[in-house]
N, C-alpha and C positions, 0 to 999 in steps of 0.2 A: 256638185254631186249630191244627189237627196237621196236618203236611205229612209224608207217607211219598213216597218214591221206588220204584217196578222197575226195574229195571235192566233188566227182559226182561219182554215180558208170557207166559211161557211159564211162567211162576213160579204162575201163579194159573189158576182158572178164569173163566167168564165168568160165573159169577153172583157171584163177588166183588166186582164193581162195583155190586151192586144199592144201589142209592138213596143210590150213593155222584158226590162229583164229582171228577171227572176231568180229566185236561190230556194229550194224548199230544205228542209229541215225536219228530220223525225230521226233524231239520235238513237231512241231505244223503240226500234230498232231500222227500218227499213232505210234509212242511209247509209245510214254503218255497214249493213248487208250487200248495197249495192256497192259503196264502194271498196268493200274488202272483196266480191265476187270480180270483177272486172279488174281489179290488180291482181289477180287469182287467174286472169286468164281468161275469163267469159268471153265470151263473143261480144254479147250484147244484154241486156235485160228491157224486155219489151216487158211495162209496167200498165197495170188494166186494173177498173175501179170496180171490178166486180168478180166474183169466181166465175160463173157460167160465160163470160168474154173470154177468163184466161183459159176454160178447156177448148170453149171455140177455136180461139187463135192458136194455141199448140196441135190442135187439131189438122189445121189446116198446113203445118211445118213439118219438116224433117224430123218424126220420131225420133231417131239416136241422136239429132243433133241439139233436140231441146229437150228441159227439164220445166217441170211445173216447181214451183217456189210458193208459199206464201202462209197467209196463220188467219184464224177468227180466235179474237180473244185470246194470244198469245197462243195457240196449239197450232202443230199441224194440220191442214184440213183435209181430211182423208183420201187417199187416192194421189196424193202431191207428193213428188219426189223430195223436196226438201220445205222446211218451214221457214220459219225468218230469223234464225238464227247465222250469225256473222262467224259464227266458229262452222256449221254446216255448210259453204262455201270456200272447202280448201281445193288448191290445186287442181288436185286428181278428180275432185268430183266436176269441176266446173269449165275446166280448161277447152278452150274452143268450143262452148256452146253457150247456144241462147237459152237465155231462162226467161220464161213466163213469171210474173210476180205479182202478186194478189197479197196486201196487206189492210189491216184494218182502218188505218190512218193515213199513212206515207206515200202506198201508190195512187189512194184516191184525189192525194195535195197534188199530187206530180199531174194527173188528167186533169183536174182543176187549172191549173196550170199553163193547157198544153199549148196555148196560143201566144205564150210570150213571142218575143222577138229573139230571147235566148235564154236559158234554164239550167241553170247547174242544180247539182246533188250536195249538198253540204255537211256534216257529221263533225264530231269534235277532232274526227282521224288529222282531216283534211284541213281547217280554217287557215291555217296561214297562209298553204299552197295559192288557195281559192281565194283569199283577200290580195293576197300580190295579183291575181291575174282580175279580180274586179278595178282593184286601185290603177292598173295600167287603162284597161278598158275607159275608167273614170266617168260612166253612164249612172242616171238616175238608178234604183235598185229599190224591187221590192222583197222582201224577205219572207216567207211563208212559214211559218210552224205551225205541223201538221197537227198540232194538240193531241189530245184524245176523244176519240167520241164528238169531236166539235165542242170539245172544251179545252181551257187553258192548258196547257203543259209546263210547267217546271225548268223540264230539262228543253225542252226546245228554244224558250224563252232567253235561258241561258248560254244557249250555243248561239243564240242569233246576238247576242249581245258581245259576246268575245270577238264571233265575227267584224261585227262595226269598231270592235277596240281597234282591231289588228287593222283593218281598213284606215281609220285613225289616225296609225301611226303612218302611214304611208300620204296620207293624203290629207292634209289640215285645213281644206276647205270643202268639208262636207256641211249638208242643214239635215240634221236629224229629225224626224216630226215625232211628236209627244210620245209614240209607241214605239219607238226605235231609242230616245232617250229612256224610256225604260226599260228597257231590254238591257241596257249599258247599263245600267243602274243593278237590275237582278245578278246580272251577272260580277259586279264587283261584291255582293252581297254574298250570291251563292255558288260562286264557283270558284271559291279558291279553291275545296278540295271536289270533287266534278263526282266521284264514285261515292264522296258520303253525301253530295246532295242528291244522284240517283238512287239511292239507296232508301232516303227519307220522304221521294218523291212517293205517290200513289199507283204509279204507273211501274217503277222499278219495286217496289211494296208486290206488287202483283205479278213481276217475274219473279221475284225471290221465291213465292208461295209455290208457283208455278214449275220450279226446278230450273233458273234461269240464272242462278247468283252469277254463275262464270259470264255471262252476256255482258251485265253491266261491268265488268271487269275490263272488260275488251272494250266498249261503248266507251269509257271514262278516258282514252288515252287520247291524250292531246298531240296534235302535231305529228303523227307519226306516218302522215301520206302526204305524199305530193298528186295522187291522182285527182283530177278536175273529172267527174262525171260530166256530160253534159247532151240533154233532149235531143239526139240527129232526127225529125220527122217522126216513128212512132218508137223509137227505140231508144236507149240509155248507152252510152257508148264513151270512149277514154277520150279528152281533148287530146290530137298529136302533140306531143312530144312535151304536152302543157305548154305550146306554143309561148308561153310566155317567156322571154329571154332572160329575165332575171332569176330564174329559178334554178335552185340545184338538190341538192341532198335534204332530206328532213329537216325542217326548220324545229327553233327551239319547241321545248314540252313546256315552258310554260311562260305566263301573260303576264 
């Protein structure tokens, strides 16, 4: 099993992914959102690399039954029912509906993306869930961190690197290539404590300013989902039953 990392997906084109599988990774925030919205009850999140696609395609859906989602530059973007905030996707707001989602980063990694052969949603919520059901899989893997801007990320860097620990431990015949060893490397550096390295990051520096402290608060929790997001066609959708047989309750909180 070969695990590569991007660091950007601006590095590749979009048919580099053909019939390849995939993980994208945008901790703060649009992973965390997807997969706290959909353990929340969504229907579905249909994720689009542009605003003016996601008024189209909400356009063309069940009004009551979808929500617009999404941020430029960490805000909401006017006119959108909810922004990219992981705490803005409880229950009551989301349950049984589609959400359009429009993020600066995260949903443009995921359309990048779209031609994998299969695509999970990754966030620090989720890693163990999602490394037991890749280590079962045991297919090549490529890792996406959504960066920022098409620049390095931090915290993405470091989620993809706990990722391949916890893979790791399940499967001791991986070949990691240069940028997935350091991924593994950042993350023993910077992520023993996950909420003071979002914190010191640039990107969590800019929700704090932004009125977003409690995000990264939510964003830092380790292990606390077993949901496996994953690409069904254009939509974002819950693996059944996280078909993976080995799985049960919250695996541990920490690495």
């Amino acid at each position: 099993m070969k695990i590569n990392v991007l660091f950007s997906p601006v590095s590749v084109n979009e048919l580099y992914f053909t019939g390849k599988i995939s993980v994208v990774i945008d901790a703060l925030r649009a992973t965390t959102t997807i997969i706290t919205a959909l353990e929340n009850g969504a229907k579905e999140i249909i994720p689009v690399s542009t605003v003016e696609f996601a008024i189209k395609v909400s356009g063309g859906m069940f009004g009551w039954q979808t929500l617009l989602g999404g941020e430029r530059n960490t805000k909401k973007i006017e006119g959108f029912a909810l922004g990219n905030s992981p705490l803005e996707y409880s229950s009551d707001v989301v349950s049984g509906k589609s959400i359009v989602l429009y993020t600066t980063n995260g949903t443009k990694a995921i359309a990048k993306a779209k031609f994998s052969s299969e695509l999970f949603i990754c966030a620090f919520l989720n890693i163990s869930a999602l490394a037991k059901h890749l280590a079962f899989l045991n297919y090549d893997l490529e890792i996406i961190c959504s960066g920022g801007l098409n620049n390095f990320s931090m915290e993405d860097s470091v989620c993809a690197g706990k990722l391949i620990s916890k893979i790791e431990k399940l499967n001791n015949d991986l070949v990691l290539s240069d940028s997935a060893r350091a991924s593994r490397a950042l993350s023993k550096s910077f992520g023993r404590n996950i909420l003071n390295m979002m914190r010191d990051n640039e990107h969590g520096k800019l929700l704090i300013e932004n009125g977003f402290e409690e995000d990264l608060t939510f964003c830092s929790k380790l292990n606390n989902s077993n949901a496996i997001p994953y690409l069904n066609g254009k939509a974002i959708k819950l693996l059944p039953d996280n078909i993976n047989s080995f799985q049960s309750g919250p695996d541990e909180k920490t690495d």
